[in-house]
PDB file of N, CA, C and O in Angstrom:
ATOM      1  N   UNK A   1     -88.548 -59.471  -4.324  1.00  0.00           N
ATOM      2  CA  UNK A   1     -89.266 -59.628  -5.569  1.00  0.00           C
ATOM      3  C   UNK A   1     -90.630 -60.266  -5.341  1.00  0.00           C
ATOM      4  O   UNK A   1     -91.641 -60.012  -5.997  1.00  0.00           O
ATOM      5  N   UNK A   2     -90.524 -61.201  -4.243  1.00  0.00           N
ATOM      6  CA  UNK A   2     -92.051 -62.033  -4.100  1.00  0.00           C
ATOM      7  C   UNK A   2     -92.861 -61.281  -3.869  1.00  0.00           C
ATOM      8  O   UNK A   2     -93.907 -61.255  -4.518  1.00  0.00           O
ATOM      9  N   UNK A   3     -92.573 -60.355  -2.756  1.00  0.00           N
ATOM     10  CA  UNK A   3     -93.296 -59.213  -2.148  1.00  0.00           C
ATOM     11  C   UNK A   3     -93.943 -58.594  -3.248  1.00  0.00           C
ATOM     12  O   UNK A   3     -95.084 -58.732  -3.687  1.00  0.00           O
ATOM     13  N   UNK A   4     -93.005 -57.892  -3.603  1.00  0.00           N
ATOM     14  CA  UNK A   4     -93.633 -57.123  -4.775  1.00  0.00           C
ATOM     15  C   UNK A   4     -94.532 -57.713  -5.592  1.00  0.00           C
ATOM     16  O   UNK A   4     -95.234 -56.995  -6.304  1.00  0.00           O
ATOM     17  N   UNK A   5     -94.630 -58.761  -5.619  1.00  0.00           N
ATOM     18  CA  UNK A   5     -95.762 -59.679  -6.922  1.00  0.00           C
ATOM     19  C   UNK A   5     -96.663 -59.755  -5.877  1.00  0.00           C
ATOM     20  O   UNK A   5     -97.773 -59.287  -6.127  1.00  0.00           O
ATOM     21  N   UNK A   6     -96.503 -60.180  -4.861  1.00  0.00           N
ATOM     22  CA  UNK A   6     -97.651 -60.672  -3.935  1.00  0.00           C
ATOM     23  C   UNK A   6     -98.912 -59.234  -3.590  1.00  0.00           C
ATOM     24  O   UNK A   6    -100.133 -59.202  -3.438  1.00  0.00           O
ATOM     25  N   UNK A   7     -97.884 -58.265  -3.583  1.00  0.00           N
ATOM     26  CA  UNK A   7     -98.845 -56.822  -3.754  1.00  0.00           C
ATOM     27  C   UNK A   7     -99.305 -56.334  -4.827  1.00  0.00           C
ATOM     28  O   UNK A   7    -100.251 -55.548  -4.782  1.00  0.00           O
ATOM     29  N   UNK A   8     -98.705 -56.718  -6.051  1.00  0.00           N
ATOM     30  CA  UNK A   8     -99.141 -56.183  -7.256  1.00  0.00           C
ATOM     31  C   UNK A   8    -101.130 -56.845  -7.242  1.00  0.00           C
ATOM     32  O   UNK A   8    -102.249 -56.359  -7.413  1.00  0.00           O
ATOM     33  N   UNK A   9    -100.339 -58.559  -6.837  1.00  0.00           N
ATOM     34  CA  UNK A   9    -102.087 -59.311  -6.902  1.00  0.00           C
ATOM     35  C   UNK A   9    -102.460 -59.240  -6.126  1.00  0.00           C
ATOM     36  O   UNK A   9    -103.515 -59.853  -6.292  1.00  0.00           O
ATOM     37  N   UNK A  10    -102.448 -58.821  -4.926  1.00  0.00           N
ATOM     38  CA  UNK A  10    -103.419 -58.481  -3.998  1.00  0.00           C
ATOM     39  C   UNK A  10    -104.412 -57.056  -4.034  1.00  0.00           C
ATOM     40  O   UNK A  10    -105.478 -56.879  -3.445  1.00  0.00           O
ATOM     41  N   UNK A  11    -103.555 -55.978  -5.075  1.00  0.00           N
ATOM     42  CA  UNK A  11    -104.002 -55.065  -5.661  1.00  0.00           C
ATOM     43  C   UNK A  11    -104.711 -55.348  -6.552  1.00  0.00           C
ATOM     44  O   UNK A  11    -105.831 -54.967  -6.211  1.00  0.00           O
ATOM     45  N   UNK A  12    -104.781 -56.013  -7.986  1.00  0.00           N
ATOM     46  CA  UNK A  12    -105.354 -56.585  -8.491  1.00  0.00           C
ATOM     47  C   UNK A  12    -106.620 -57.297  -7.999  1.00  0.00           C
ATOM     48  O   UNK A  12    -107.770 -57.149  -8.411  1.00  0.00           O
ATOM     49  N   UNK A  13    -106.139 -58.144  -6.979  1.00  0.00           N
ATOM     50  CA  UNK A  13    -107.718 -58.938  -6.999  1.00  0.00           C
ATOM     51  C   UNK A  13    -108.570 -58.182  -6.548  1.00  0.00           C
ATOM     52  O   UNK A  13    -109.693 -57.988  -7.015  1.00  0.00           O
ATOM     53  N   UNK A  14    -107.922 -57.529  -5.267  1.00  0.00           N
ATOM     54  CA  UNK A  14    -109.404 -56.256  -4.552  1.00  0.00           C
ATOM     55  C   UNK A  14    -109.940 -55.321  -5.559  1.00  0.00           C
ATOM     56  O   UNK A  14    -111.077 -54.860  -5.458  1.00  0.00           O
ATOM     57  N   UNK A  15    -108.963 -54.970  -6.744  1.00  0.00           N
ATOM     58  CA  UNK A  15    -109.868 -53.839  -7.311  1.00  0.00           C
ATOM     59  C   UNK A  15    -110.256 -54.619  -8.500  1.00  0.00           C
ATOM     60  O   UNK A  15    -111.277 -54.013  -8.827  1.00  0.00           O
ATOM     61  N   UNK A  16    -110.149 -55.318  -9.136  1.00  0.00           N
ATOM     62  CA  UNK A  16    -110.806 -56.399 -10.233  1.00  0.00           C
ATOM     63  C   UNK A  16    -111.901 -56.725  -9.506  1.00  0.00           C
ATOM     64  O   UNK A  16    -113.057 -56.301  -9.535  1.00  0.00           O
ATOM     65  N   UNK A  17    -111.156 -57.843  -8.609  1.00  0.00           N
ATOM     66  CA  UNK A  17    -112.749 -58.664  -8.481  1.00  0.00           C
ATOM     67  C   UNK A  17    -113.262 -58.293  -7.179  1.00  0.00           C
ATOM     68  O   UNK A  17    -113.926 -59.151  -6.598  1.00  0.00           O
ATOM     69  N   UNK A  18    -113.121 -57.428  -6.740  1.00  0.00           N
ATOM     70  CA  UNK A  18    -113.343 -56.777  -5.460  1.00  0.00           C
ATOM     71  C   UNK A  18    -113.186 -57.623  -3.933  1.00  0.00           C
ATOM     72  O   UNK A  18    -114.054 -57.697  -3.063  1.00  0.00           O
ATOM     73  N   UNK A  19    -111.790 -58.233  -3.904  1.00  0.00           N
ATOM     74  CA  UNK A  19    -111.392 -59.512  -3.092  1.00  0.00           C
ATOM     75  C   UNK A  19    -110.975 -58.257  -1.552  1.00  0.00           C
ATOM     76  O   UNK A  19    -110.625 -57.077  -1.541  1.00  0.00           O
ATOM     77  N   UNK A  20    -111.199 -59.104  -0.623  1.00  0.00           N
ATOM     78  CA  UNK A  20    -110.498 -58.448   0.162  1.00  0.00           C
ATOM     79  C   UNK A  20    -109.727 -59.189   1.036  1.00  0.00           C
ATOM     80  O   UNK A  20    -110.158 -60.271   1.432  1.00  0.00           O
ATOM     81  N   UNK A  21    -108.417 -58.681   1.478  1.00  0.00           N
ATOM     82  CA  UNK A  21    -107.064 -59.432   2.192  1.00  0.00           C
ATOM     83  C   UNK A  21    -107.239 -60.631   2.370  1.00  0.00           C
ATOM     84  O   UNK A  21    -106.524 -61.382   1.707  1.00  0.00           O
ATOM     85  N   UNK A  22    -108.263 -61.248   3.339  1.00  0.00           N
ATOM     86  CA  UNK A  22    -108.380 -62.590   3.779  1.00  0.00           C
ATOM     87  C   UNK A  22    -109.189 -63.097   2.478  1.00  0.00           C
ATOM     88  O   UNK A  22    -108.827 -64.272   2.428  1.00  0.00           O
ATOM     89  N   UNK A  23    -109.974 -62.922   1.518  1.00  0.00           N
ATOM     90  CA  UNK A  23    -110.063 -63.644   0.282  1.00  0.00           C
ATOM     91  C   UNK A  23    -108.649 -63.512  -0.436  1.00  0.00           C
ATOM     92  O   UNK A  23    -108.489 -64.521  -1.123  1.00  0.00           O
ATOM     93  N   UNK A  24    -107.733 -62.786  -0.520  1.00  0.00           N
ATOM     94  CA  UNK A  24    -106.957 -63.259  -1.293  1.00  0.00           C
ATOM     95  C   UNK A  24    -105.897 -64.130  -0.674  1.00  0.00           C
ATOM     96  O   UNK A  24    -105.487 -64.989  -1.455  1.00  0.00           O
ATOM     97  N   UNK A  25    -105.385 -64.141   0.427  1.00  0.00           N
ATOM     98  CA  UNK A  25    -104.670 -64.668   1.361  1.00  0.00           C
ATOM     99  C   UNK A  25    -105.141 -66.338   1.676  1.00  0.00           C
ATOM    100  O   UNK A  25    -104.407 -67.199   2.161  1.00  0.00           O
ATOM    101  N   UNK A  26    -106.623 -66.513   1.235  1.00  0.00           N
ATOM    102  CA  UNK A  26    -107.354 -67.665   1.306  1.00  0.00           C
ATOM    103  C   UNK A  26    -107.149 -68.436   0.087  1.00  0.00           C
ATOM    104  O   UNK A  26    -107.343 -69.651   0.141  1.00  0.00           O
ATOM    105  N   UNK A  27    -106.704 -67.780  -1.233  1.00  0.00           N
ATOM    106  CA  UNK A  27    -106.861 -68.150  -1.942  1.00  0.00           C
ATOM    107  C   UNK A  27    -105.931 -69.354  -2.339  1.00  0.00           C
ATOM    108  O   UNK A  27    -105.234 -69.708  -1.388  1.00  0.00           O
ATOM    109  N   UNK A  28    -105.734 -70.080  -3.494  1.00  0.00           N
ATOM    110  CA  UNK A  28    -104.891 -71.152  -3.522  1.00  0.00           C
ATOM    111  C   UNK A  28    -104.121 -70.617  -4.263  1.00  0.00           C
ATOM    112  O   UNK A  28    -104.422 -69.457  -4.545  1.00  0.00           O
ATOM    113  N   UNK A  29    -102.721 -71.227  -4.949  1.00  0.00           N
ATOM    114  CA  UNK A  29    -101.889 -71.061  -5.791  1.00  0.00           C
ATOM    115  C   UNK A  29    -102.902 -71.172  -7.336  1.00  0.00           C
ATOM    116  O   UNK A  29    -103.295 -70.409  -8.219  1.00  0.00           O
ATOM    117  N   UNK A  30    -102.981 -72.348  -7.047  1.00  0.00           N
ATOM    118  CA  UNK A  30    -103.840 -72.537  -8.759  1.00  0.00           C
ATOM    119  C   UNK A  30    -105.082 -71.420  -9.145  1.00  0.00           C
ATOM    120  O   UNK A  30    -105.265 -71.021 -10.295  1.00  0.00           O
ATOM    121  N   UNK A  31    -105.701 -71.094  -8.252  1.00  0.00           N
ATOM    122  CA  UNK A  31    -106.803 -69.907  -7.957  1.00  0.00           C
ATOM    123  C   UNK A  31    -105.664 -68.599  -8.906  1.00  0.00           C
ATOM    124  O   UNK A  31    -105.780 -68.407 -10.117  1.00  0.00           O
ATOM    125  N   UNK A  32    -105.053 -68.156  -8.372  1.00  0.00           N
ATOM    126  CA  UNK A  32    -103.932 -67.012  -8.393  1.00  0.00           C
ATOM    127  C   UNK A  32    -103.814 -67.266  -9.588  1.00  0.00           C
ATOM    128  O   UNK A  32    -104.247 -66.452 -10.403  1.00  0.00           O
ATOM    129  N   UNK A  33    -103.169 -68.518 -10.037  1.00  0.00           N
ATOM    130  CA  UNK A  33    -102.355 -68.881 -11.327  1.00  0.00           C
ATOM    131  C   UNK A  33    -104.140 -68.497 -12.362  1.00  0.00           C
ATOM    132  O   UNK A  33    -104.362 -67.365 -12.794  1.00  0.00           O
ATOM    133  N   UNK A  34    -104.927 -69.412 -12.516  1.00  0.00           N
ATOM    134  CA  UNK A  34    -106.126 -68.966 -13.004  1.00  0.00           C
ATOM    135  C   UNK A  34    -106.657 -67.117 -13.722  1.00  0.00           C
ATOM    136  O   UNK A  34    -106.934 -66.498 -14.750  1.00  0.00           O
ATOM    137  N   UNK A  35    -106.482 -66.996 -12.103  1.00  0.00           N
ATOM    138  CA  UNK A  35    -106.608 -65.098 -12.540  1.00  0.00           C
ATOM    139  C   UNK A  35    -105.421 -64.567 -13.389  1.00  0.00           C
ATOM    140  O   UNK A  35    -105.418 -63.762 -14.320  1.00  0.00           O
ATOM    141  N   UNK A  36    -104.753 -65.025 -12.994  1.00  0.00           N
ATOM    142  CA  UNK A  36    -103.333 -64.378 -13.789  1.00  0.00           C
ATOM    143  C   UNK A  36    -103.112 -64.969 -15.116  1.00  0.00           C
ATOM    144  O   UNK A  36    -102.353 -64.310 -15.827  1.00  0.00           O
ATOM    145  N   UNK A  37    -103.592 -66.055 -15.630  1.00  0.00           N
ATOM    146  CA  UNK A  37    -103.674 -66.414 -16.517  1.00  0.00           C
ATOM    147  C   UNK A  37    -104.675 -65.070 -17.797  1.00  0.00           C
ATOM    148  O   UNK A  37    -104.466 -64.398 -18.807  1.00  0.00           O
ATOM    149  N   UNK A  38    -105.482 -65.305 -17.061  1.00  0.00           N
ATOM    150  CA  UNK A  38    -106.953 -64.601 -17.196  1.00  0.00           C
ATOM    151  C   UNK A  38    -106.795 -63.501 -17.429  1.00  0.00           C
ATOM    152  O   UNK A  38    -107.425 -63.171 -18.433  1.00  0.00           O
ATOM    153  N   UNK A  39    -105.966 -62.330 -16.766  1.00  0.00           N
ATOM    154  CA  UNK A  39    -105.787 -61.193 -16.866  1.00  0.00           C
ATOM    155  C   UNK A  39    -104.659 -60.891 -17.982  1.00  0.00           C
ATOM    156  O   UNK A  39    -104.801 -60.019 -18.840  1.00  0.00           O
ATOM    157  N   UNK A  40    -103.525 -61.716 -17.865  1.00  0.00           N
ATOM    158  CA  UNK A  40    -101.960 -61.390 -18.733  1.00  0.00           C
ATOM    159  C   UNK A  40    -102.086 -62.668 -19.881  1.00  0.00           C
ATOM    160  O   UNK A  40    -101.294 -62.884 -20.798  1.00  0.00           O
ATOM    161  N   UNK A  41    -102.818 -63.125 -19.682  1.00  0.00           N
ATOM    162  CA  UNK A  41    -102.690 -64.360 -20.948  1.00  0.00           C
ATOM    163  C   UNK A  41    -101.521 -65.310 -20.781  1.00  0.00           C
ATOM    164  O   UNK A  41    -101.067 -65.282 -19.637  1.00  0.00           O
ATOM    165  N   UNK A  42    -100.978 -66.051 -21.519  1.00  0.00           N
ATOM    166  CA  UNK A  42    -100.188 -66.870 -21.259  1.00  0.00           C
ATOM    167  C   UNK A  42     -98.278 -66.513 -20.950  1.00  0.00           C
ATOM    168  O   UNK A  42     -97.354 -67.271 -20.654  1.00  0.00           O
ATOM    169  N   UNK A  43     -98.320 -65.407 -21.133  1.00  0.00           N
ATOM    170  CA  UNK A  43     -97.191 -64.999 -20.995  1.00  0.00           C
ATOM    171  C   UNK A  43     -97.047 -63.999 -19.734  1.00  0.00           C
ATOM    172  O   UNK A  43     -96.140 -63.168 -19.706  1.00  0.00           O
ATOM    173  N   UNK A  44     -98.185 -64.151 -18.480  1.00  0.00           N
ATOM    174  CA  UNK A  44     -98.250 -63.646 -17.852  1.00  0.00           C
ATOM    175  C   UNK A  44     -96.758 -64.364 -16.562  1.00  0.00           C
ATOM    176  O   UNK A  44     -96.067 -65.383 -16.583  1.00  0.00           O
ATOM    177  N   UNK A  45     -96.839 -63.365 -15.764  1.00  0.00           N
ATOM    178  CA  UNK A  45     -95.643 -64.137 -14.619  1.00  0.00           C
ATOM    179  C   UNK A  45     -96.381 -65.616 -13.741  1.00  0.00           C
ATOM    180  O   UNK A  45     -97.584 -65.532 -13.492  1.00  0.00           O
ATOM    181  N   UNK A  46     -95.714 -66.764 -13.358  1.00  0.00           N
ATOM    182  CA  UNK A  46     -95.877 -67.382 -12.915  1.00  0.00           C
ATOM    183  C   UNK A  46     -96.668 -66.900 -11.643  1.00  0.00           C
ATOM    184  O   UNK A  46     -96.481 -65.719 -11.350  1.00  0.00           O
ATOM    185  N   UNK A  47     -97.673 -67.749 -10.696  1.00  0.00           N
ATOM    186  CA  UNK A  47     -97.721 -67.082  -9.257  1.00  0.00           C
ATOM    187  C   UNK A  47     -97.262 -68.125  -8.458  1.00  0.00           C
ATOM    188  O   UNK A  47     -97.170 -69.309  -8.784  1.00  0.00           O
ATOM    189  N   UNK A  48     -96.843 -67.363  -6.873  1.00  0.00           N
ATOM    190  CA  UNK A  48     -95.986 -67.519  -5.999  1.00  0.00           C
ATOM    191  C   UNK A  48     -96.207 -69.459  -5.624  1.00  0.00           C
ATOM    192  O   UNK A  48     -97.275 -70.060  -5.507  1.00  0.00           O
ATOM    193  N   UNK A  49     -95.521 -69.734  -5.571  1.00  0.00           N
ATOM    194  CA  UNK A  49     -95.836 -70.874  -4.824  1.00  0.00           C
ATOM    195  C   UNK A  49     -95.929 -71.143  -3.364  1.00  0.00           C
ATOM    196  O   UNK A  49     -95.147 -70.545  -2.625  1.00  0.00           O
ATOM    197  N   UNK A  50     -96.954 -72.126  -2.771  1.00  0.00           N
ATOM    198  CA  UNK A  50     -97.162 -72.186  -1.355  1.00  0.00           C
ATOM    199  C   UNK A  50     -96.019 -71.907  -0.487  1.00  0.00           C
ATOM    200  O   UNK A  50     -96.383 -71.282   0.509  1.00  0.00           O
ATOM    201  N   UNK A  51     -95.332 -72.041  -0.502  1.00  0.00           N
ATOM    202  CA  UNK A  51     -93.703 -71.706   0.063  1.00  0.00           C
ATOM    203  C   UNK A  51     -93.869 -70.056   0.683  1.00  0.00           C
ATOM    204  O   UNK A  51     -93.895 -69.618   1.833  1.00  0.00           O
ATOM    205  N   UNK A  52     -93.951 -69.493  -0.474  1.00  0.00           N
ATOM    206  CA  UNK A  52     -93.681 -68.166  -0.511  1.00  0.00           C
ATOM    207  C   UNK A  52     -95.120 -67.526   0.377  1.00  0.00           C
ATOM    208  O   UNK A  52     -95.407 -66.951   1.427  1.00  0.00           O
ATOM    209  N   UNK A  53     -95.673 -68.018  -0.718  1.00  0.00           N
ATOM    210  CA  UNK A  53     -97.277 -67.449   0.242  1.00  0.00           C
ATOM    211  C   UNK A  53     -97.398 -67.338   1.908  1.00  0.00           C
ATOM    212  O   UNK A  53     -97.737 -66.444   2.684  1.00  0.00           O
ATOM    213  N   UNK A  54     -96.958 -68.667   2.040  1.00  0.00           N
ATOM    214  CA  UNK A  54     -96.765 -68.928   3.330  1.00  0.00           C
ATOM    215  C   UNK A  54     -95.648 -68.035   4.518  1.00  0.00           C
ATOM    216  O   UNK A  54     -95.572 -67.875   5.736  1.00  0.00           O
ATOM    217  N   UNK A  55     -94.811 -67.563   3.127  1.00  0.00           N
ATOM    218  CA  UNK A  55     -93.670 -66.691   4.039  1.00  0.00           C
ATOM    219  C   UNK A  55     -94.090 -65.475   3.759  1.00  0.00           C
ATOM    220  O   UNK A  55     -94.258 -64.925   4.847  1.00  0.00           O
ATOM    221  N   UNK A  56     -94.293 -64.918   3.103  1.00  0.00           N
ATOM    222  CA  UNK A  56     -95.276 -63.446   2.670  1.00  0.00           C
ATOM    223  C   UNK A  56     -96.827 -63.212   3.829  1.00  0.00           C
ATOM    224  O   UNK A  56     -97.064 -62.099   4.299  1.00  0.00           O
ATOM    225  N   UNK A  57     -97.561 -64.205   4.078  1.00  0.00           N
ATOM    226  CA  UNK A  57     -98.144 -64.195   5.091  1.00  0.00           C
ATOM    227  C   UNK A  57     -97.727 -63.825   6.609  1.00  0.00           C
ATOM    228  O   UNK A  57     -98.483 -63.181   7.337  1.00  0.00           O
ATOM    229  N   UNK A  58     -96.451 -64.289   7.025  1.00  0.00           N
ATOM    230  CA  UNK A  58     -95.753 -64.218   8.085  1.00  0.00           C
ATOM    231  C   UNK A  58     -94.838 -62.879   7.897  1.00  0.00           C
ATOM    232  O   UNK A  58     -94.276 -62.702   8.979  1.00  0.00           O
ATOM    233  N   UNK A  59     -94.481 -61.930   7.030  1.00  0.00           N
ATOM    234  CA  UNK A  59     -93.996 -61.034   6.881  1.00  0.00           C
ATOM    235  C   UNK A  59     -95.095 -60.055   6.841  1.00  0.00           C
ATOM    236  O   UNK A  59     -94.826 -58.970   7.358  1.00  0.00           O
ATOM    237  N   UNK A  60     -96.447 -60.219   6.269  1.00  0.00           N
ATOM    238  CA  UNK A  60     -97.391 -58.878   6.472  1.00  0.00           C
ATOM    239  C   UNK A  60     -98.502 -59.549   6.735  1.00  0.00           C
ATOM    240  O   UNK A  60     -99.392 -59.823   5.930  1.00  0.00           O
ATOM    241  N   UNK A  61     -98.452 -59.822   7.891  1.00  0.00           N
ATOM    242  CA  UNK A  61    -100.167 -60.392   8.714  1.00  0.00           C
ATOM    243  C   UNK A  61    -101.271 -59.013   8.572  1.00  0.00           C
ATOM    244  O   UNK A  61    -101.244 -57.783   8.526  1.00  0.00           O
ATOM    245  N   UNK A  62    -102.228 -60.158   8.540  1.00  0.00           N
ATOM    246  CA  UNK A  62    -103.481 -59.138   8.116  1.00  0.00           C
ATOM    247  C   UNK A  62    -104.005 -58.591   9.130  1.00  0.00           C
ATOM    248  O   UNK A  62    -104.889 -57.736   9.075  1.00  0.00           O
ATOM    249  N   UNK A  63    -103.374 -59.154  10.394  1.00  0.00           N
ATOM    250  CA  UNK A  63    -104.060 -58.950  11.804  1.00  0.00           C
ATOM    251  C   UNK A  63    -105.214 -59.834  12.107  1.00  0.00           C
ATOM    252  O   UNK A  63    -105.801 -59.736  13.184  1.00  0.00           O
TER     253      UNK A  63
END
């Protein structure tokens, strides 16, 4: 399930704000939470917490 969120916004940020892998991968939790706020309003999904990020990083390295 993380996965899947973690690609939905990584899709999102590159084609919104034209981010690419290592900007979004750089980014912070609260950064994430911000956009997502921004985009879905308050009833948008939570974003990942450092935990996850951190394990989602180690499952699809950017090289």
């Amino acid at each position: 399930m993380w996965a899947e969120t973690a690609a939905r916004l990584a899709g999102v940020a590159g084609a919104v704000l034209g981010w690419r892998p290592a900007d979004f991968w750089a980014a912070t939790p609260a950064e994430l939470a911000a956009i997502g706020v921004a985009l879905a309003g308050e009833t948008g999904a939570p974003p990942p917490d450092r935990a996850t990020i951190d394990r989602l990083m180690e499952m699809f390295p950017d090289g």
